[in-house]
C-alpha positions as CSV (number, residue, x, y, z in Angstrom):
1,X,-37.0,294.9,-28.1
2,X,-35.3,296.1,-31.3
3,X,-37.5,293.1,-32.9
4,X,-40.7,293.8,-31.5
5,X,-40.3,297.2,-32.8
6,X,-39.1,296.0,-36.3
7,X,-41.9,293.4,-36.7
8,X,-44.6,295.9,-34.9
9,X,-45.7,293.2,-32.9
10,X,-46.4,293.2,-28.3
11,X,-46.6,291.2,-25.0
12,X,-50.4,291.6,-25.3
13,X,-50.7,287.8,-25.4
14,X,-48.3,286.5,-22.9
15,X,-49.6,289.4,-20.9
16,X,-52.8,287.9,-21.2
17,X,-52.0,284.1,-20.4
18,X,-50.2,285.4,-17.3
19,X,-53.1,287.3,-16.4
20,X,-55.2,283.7,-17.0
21,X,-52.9,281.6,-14.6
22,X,-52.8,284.4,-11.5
23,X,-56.5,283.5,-11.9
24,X,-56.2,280.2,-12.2
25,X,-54.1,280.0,-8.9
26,X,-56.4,282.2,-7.0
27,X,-59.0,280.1,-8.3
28,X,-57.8,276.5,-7.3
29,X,-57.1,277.6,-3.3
30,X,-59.4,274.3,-2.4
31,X,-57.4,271.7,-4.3
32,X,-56.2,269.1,-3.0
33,X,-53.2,268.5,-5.3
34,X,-51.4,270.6,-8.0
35,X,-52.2,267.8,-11.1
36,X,-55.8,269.5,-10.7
37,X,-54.0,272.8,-10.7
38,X,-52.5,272.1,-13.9
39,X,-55.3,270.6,-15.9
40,X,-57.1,273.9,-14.7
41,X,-54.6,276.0,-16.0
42,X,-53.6,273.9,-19.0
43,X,-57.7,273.6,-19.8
44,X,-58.0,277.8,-19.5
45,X,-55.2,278.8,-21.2
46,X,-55.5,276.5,-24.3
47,X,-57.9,277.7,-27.3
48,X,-59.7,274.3,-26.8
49,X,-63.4,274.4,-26.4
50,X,-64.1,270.9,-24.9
51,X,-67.6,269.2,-25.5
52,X,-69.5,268.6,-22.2
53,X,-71.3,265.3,-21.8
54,X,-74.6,267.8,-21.6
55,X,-73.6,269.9,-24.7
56,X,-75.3,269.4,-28.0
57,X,-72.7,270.7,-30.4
58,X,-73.9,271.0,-33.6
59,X,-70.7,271.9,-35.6
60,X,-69.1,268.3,-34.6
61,X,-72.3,266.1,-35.7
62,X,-72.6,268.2,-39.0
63,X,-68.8,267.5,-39.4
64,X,-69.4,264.2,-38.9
65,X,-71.8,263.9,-41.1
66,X,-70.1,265.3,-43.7
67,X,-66.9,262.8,-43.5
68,X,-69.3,259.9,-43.6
């Protein structure tokens, strides 16, 4: 506590990803085994930003591009 205060930083973020797997769990009631449960939670609470197969994302082809 004495370190939070010192460095002036909070829980704000763990708050938050505990926030994001209550969610999670109350979202995945219909699974049918916890491996889903974890990719769902893993998948949310990451920064990643997967690519769907439908998804035309721009910044990757003109990254690409620019390493060819």
């Amino acid at each position: 506590m004495i370190a939070a205060v010192n460095l002036g930083t909070g829980n704000g973020r763990v708050e938050s990803i505990n926030n994001k797997i209550k969610v999670g769990v109350r979202m995945s009631y219909g699974f049918r085994n916890i491996d889903s449960l974890v990719s769902l939670l893993m998948l949310r609470c990451s920064d990643e930003q997967p690519a769907l197969p439908w998804e035309d994302r721009k910044e990757e082809k003109a990254g690409k591009a620019k390493a060819a």
